[in-house]
C-alpha positions as CSV (number, residue, x, y, z in Angstrom):
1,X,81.9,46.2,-57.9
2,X,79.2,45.4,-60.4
3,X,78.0,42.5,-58.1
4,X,77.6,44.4,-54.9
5,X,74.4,43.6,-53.4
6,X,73.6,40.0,-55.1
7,X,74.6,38.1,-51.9
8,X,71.9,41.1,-49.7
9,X,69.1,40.3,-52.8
10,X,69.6,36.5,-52.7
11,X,68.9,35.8,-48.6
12,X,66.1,39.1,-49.3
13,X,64.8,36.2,-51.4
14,X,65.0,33.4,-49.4
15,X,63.8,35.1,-46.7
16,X,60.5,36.0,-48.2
17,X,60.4,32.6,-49.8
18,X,60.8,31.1,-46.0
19,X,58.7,33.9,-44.7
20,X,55.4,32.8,-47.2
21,X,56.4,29.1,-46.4
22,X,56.2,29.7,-43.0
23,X,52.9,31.5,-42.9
24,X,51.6,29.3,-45.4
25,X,52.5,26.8,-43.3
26,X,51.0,28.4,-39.9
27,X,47.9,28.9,-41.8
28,X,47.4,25.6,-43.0
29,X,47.8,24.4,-39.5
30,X,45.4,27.0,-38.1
31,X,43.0,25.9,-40.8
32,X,43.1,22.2,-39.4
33,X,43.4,23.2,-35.9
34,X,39.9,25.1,-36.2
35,X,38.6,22.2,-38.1
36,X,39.2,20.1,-35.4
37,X,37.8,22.5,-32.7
38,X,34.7,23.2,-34.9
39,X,34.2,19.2,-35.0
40,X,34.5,19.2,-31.0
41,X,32.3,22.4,-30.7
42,X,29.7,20.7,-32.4
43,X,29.6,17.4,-30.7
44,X,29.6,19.7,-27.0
45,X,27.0,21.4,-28.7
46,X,24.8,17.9,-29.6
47,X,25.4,17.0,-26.1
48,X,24.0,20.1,-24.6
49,X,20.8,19.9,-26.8
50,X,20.4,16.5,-25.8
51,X,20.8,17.9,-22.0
52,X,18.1,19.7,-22.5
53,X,15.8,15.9,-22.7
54,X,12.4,16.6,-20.2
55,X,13.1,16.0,-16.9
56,X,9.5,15.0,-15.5
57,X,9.0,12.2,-18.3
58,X,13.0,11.1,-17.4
59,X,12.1,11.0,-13.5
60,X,8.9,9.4,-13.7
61,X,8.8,6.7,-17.0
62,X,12.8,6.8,-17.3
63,X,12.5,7.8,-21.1
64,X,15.0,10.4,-22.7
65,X,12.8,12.9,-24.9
66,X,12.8,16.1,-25.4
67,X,10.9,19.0,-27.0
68,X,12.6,20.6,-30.0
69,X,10.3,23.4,-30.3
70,X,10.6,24.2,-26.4
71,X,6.6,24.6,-26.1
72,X,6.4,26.9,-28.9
73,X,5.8,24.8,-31.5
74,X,9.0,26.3,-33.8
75,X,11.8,24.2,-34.6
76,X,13.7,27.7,-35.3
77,X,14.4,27.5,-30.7
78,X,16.3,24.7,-31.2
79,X,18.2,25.8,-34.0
80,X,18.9,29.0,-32.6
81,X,20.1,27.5,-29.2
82,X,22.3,25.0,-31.2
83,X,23.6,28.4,-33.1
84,X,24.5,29.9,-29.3
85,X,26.1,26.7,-27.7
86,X,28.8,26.7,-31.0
87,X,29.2,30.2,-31.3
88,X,30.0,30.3,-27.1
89,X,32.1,27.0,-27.8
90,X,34.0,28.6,-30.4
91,X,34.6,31.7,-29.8
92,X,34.4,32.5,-26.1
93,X,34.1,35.8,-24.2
94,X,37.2,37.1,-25.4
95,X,36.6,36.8,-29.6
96,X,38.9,40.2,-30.9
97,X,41.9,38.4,-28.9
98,X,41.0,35.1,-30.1
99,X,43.6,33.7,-32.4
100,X,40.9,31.5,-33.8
101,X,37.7,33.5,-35.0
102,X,34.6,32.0,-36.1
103,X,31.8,32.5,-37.8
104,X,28.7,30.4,-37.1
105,X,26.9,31.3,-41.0
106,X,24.2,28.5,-40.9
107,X,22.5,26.0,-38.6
108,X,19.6,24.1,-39.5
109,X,17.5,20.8,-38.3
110,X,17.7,18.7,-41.5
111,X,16.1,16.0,-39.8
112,X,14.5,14.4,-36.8
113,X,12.8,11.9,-35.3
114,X,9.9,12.4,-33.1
115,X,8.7,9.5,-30.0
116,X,6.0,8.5,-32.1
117,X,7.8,8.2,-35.7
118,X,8.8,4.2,-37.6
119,X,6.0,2.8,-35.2
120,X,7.2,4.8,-32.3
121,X,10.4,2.5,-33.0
122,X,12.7,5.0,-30.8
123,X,9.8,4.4,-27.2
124,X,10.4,0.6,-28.1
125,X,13.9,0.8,-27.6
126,X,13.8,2.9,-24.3
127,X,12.0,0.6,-23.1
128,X,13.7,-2.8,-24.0
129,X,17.1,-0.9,-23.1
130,X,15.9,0.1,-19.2
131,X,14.0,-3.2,-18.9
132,X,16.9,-5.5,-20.0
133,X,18.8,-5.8,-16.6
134,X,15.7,-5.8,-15.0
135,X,15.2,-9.4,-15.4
136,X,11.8,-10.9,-17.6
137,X,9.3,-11.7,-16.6
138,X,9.3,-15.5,-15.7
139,X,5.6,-15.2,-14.3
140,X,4.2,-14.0,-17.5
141,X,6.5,-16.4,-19.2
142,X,5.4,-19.7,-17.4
143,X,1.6,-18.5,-17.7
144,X,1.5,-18.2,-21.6
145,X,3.1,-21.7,-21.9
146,X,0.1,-23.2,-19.7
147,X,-2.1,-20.6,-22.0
148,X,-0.9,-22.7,-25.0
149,X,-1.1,-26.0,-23.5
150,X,-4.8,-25.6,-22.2
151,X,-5.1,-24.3,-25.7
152,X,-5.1,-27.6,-27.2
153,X,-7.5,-28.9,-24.8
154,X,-9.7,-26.0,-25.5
155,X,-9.2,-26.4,-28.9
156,X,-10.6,-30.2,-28.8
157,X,-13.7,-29.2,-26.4
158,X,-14.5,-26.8,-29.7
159,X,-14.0,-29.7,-32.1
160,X,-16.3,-31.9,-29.9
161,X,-19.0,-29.5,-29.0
162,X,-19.1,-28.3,-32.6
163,X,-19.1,-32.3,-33.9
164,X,-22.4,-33.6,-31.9
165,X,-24.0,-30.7,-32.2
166,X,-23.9,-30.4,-36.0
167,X,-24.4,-34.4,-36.1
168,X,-27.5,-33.4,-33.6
169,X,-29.2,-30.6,-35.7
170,X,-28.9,-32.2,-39.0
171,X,-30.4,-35.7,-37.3
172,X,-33.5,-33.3,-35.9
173,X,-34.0,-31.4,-39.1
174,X,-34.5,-34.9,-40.8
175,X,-37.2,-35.9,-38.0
176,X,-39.0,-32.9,-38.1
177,X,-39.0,-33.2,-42.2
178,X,-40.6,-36.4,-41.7
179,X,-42.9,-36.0,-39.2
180,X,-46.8,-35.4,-40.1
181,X,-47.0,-32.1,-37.5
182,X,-49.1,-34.5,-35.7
183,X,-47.1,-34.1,-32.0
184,X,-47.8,-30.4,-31.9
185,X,-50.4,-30.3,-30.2
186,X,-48.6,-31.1,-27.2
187,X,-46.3,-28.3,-27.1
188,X,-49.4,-25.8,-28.2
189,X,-51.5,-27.0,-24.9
190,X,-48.9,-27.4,-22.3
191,X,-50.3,-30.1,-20.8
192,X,-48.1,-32.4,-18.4
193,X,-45.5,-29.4,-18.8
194,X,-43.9,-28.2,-15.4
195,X,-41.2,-24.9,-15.5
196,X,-38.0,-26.1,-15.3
197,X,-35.3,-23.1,-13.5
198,X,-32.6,-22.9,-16.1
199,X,-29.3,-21.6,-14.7
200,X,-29.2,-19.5,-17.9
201,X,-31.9,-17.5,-16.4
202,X,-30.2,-17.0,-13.2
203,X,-27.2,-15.8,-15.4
204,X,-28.5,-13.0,-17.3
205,X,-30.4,-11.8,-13.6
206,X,-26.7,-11.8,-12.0
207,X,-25.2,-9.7,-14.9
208,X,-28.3,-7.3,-14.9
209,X,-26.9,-5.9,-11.5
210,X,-23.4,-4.8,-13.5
211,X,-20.2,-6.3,-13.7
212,X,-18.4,-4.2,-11.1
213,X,-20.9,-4.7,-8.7
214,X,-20.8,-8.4,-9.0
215,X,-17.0,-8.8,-9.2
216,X,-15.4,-5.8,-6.9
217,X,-15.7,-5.7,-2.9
218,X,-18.9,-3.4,-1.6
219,X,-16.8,-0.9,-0.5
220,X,-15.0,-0.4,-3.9
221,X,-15.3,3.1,-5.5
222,X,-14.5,3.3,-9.3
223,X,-14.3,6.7,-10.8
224,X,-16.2,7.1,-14.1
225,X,-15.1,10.3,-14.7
226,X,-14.4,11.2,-18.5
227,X,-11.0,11.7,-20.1
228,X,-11.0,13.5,-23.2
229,X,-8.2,11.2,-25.7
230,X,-9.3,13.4,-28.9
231,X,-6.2,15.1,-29.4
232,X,-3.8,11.8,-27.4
233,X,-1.4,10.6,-29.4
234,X,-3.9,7.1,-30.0
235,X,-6.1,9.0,-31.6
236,X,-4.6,8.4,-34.8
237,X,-4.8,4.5,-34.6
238,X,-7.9,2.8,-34.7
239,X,-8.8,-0.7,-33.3
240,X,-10.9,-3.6,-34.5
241,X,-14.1,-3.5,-32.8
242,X,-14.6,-7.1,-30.9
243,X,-17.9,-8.2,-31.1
244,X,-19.8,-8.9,-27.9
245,X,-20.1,-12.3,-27.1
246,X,-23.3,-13.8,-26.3
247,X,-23.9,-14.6,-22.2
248,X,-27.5,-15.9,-23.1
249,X,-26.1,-19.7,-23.8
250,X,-29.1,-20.1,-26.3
251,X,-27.0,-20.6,-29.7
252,X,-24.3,-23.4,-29.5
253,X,-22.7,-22.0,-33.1
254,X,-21.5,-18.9,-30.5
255,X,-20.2,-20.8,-28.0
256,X,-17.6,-23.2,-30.7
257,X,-17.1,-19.9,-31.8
258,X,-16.0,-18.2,-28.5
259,X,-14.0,-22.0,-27.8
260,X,-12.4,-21.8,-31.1
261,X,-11.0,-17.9,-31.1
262,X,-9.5,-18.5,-27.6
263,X,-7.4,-21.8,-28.5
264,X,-6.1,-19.6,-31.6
265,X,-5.5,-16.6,-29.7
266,X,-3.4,-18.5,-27.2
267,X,-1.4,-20.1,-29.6
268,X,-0.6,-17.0,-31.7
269,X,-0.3,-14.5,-29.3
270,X,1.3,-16.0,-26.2
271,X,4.1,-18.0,-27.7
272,X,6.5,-15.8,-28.0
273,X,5.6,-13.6,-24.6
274,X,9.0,-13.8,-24.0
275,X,9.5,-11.0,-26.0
276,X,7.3,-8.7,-25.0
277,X,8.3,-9.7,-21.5
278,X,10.5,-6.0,-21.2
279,X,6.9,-4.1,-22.1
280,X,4.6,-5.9,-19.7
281,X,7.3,-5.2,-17.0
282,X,7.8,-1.3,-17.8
283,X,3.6,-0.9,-17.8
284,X,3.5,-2.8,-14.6
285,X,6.6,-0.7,-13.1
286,X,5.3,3.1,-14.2
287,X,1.5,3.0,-14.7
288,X,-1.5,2.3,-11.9
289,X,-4.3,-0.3,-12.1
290,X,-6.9,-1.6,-9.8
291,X,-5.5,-2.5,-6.3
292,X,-2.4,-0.5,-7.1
293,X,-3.5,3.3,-7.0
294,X,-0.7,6.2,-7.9
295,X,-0.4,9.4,-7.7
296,X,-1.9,9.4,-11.2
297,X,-5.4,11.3,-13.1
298,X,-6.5,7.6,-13.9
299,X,-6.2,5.1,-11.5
300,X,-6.6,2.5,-14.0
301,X,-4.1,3.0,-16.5
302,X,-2.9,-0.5,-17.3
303,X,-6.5,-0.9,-18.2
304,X,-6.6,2.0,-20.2
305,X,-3.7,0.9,-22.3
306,X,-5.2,-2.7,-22.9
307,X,-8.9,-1.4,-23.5
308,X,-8.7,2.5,-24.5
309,X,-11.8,3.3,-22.7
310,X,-12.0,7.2,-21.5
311,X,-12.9,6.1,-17.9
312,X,-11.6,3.8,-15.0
313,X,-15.1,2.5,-14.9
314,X,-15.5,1.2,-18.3
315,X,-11.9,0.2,-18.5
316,X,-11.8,-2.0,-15.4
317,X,-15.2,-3.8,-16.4
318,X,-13.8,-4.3,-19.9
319,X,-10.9,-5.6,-18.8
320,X,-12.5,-7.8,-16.0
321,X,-15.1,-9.1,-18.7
322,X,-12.3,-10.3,-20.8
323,X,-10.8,-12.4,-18.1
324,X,-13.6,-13.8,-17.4
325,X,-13.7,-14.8,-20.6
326,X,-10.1,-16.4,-20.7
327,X,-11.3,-18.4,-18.0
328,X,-14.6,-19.6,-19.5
329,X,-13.0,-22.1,-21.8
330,X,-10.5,-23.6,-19.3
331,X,-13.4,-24.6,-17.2
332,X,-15.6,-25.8,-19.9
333,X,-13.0,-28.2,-20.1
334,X,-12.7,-28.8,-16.8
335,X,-16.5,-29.7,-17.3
336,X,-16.1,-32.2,-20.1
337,X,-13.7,-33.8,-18.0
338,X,-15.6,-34.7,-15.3
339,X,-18.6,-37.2,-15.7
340,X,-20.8,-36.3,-12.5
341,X,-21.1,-32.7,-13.6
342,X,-21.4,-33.5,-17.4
343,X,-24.2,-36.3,-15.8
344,X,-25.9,-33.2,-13.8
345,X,-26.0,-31.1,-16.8
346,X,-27.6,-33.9,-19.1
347,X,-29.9,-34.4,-16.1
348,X,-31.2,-30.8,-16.3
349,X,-30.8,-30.6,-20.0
350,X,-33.7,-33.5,-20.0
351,X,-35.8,-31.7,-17.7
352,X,-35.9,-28.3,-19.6
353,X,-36.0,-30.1,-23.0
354,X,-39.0,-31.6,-21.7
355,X,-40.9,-28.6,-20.7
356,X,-40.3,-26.7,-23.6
357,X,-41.0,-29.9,-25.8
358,X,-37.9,-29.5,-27.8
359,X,-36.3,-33.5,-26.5
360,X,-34.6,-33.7,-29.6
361,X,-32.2,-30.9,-28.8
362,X,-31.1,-32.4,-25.5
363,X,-27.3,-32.4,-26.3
364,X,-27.1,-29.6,-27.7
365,X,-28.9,-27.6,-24.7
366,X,-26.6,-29.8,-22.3
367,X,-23.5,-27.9,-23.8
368,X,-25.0,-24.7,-23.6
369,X,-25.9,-25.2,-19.9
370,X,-22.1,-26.6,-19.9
371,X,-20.9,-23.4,-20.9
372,X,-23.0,-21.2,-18.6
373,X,-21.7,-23.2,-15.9
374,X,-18.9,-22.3,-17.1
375,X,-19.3,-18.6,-17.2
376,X,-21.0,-18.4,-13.9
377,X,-17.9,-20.3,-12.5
378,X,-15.5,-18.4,-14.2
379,X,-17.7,-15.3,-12.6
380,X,-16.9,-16.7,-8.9
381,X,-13.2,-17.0,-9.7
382,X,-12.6,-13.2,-11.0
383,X,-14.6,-11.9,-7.6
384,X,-12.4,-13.7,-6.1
385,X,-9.2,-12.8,-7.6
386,X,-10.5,-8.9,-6.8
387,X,-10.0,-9.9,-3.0
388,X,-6.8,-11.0,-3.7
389,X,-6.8,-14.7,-4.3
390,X,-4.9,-16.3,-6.8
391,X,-6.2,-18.7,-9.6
392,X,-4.6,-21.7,-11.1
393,X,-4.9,-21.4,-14.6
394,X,-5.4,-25.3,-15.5
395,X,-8.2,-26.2,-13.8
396,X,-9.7,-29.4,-11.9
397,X,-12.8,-30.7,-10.6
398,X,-11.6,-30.8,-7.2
399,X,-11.4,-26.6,-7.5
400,X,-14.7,-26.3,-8.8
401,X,-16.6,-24.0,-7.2
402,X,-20.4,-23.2,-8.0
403,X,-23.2,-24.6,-8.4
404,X,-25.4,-25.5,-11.6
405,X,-28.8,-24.4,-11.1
406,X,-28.1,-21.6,-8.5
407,X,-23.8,-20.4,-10.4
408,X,-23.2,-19.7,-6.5
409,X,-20.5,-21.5,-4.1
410,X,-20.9,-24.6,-3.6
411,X,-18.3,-26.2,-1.9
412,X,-16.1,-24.6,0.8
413,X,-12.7,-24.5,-1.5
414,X,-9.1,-23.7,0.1
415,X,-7.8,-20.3,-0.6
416,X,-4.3,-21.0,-2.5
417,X,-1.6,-18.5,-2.4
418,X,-0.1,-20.2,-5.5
419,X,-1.7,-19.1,-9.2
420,X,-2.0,-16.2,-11.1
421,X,-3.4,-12.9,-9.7
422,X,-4.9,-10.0,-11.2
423,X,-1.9,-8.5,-12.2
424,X,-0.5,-11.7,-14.0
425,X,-3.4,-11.4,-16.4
426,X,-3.6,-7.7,-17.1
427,X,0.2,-8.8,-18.4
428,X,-1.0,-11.1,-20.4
429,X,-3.2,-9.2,-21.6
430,X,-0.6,-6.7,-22.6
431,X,1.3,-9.3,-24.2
432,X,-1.4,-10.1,-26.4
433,X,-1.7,-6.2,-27.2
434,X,2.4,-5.4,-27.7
435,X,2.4,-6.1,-30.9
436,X,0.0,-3.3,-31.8
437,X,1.4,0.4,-32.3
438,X,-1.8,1.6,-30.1
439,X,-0.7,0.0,-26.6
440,X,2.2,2.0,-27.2
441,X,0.1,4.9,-28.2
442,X,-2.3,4.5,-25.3
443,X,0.9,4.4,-22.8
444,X,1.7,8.1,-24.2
445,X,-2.1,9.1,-23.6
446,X,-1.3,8.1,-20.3
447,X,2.2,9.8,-19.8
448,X,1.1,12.8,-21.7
449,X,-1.9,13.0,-19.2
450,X,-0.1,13.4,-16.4
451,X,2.7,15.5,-17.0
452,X,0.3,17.9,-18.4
453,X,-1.2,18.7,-15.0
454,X,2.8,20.2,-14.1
455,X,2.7,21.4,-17.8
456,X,-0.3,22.2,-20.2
457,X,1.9,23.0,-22.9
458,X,3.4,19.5,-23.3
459,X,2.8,17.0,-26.7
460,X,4.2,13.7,-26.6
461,X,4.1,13.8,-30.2
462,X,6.4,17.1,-30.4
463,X,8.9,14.7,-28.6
464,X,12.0,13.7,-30.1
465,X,15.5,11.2,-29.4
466,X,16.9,11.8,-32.4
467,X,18.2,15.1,-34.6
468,X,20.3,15.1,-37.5
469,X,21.7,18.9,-37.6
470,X,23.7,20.4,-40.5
471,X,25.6,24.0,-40.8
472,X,28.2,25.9,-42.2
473,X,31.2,27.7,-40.2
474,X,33.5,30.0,-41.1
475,X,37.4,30.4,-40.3
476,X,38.5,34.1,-40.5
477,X,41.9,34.4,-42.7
478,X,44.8,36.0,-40.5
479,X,48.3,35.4,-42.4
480,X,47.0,35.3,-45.5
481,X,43.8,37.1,-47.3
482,X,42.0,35.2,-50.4
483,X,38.9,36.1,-52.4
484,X,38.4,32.6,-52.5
485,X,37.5,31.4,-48.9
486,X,36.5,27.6,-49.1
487,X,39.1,26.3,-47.4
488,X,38.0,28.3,-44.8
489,X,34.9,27.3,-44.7
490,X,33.5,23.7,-42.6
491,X,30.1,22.3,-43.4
492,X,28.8,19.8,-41.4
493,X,26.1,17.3,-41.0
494,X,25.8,15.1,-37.9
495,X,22.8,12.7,-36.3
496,X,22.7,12.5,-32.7
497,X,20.5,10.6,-30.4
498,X,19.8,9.4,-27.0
């Protein structure tokens, strides 16, 4: 009788034994169970922040970007609408019957990256990544390899014009050291001296009228309207200056100087326009320039984003000026190629020489009248490429055009379909201009412009594609209560991007 109730004690045992193994048990699984749904609540929670990208700049420039701050220039909306997405994830509409119940204790925007951060590295990739099945651009390809190889002949007109007319000067500074001042008097009278008409002349009276109105159609109207770019996202970069190139002709030193920076840019800055193919196509795709008006503030925005001028006017004549000046050298070789011309150019070289008393400087005055032939040429081929024509970038005396004494048409030339139009060299001029943070910069003046007309609030720079967010949340105990709570507790830390 003394061991009644052993057997009743003993499974009383067990029982609660299995009973705390059970719920330990049921806990433990809970505890990963909510683990798990915490984990998926937070990636359903990255992907509705990331639904939130801006829907104008997706529709119109295809980029995903968004503003974190939601206009209000707080990062504690984005945070708090994280915060609302987990704690609706988690815990539903019915959280007292919930047999998980959470606790959303932190949340908190560790880190991000805005549009314009590592050299706007996270725009680059947009683009390449929507460009890439668009196909490259084989135009702009094929271009910048004849770009190179004029660039050698380019770069040996230089090394010629340079040669004779340093062999020139030196051989006149040694006459006039030994000559007894006695064939002065010459020049000082005049006498036997006729004006010569130098083309130069006729040159600087064709520019005085302004560029636009000696390249563009009559009819053309070019806003000059001012933007203000003070607060743009460009107006942290700042660009070297290029000096203005001289379009008297009267110092031959300038022109193996203008010869010699366009063989090197050529050769460094075209040869690998492969790569910069996927930007020149996305400019060309989303932004306006002359002949191809949007629906935009600035008409001409690829020539805003090559020059950074705060008007169409001043872009489009920078722009234009600068193709005129790619062309320059390609027909100065053209020129040196051809004996009748370089003959005609001698001839009225002479003439001048000998009016102004200055023979010994014949050469050298030849090349400069060489190169204003060239500029005056290169002059007729830009107006017109403004009415549509296309030009062939290697050039041959059977295409020239103009005149020498008068720089106006000459010959009645055949119109050729075949060439490079004006949109072939505003792409290579943005190839030239890729590798430089500001294009970028200047294409975000430009987006940024526009979209504030629908939204005045709206800063590029507050723009963002990629967040890291970190936070702590909470399990509530059911089966078993603890002072210690850290294994109910989940902290996490996750980067997500478009």
């Amino acid at each position: 009788m003394k061991n009644r109730g052993q057997i009743t004690v003993f499974f009383s045992c067990m029982i609660s034994v299995l009973l705390i193994l059970t719920f330990t048990a049921l806990e433990v699984g809970r505890i990963y169970c909510g683990r798990m749904k915490i984990r998926a609540a937070v990636r359903s929670a990255q992907s509705c922040i990331l639904a939130d990208y801006n829907r104008a700049l997706f529709e119109k420039y295809h980029l995903l970007f968004e503003d974190p701050t939601y206009g209000t220039g707080s990062f504690a909306m984005v945070e708090e609408k994280f915060r609302n997405y987990l704690d609706e994830s988690l815990n539903g509409n019915d959280y007292k019957k919930n047999l998980y119940n959470f606790d959303v204790c932190e949340v908190a925007l560790s880190d991000h990256k805005t549009i314009t951060d590592d050299h706007m590295k996270l725009l680059k990739k947009q683009i390449v990544d929507y460009e890439k099945n668009q196909g490259a651009l084989k135009k702009i390809i094929d271009s910048g390899k004849q770009m190179v190889d004029a660039s050698e002949e380019v770069g040996k007109a230089s090394e010629k014009t340079s040669k004779e007319a340093t062999e020139i000067t030196v051989s006149s500074e040694n006459e006039n050291g030994n000559d007894d001042g006695g064939s002065t008097d010459d020049n000082e009278t005049g006498e036997a001296q006729e004006k010569v008409d130098d083309p130069r002349d006729v040159l600087k009276d064709m520019l005085s009228k302004g560029m636009l109105a000696l390249l563009l159609p009559a009819d053309s109207q070019i806003s000059d309207e001012k933007q203000d770019f003070s607060q743009s996202p460009s107006n942290t970069y700042e660009e070297k200056v290029q000096k203005d190139r001289d379009t008297g002709f009267g110092d031959v030193t300038k022109l193996v100087e203008v010869l010699e920076t366009s063989a090197k840019e050529d050769k460094t800055s075209i040869i690998n326009v492969g790569e910069k193919a996927a930007f020149c196509a996305y400019v060309g795709d989303h932004f306006s320039y002359q002949g191809n008006y949007k629906d935009t503030v600035m008409h001409c925005e690829v020539e805003y984003i090559i020059k950074g001028k705060n008007s169409d006017h001043d872009n489009l004549e920078a722009v234009l000026s600068d193709i005129i000046w790619m062309r320059m050298p390609v027909n100065y070789v053209c020129l040196l190629q051809d004996a009748p011309k370089q003959s005609e150019a001698f001839t009225l070289a002479t003439a001048i020489c000998t009016s102004t008393g200055t023979m010994p400087m014949v050469e050298i005055v030849k090349y400069l009248l060489l190169g204003c032939w060239s500029y005056g040429e290169s002059i007729y081929e830009v107006r017109l490429m403004m009415q549509g024509e296309k030009l062939p970038y290697v050039k041959t005396s059977a295409e020239w055009n103009t005149d020498l004494k008068s720089l106006k048409k000459a010959n009645n030339t055949i119109s050729s379909s075949v060439g490079m139009g004006y949109i072939d060299y505003l792409n290579l001029m943005l190839a030239k201009k890729e590798s430089k943070d500001i294009a970028y910069a200047r294409l975000l003046d430009m987006i940024e412009l526009n979209l504030k007309q629908e939204d005045e609030n709206l800063s590029m720079v507050n723009m963002c594609g990629e967040f890291v967010m970190q936070g702590k949340v909470r399990l509530q105990p059911v089966f078993i209560e603890k002072s210690d709570t850290s294994a109910y507790e989940y902290y996490f830390q996750e980067q997500f991007s478009y």
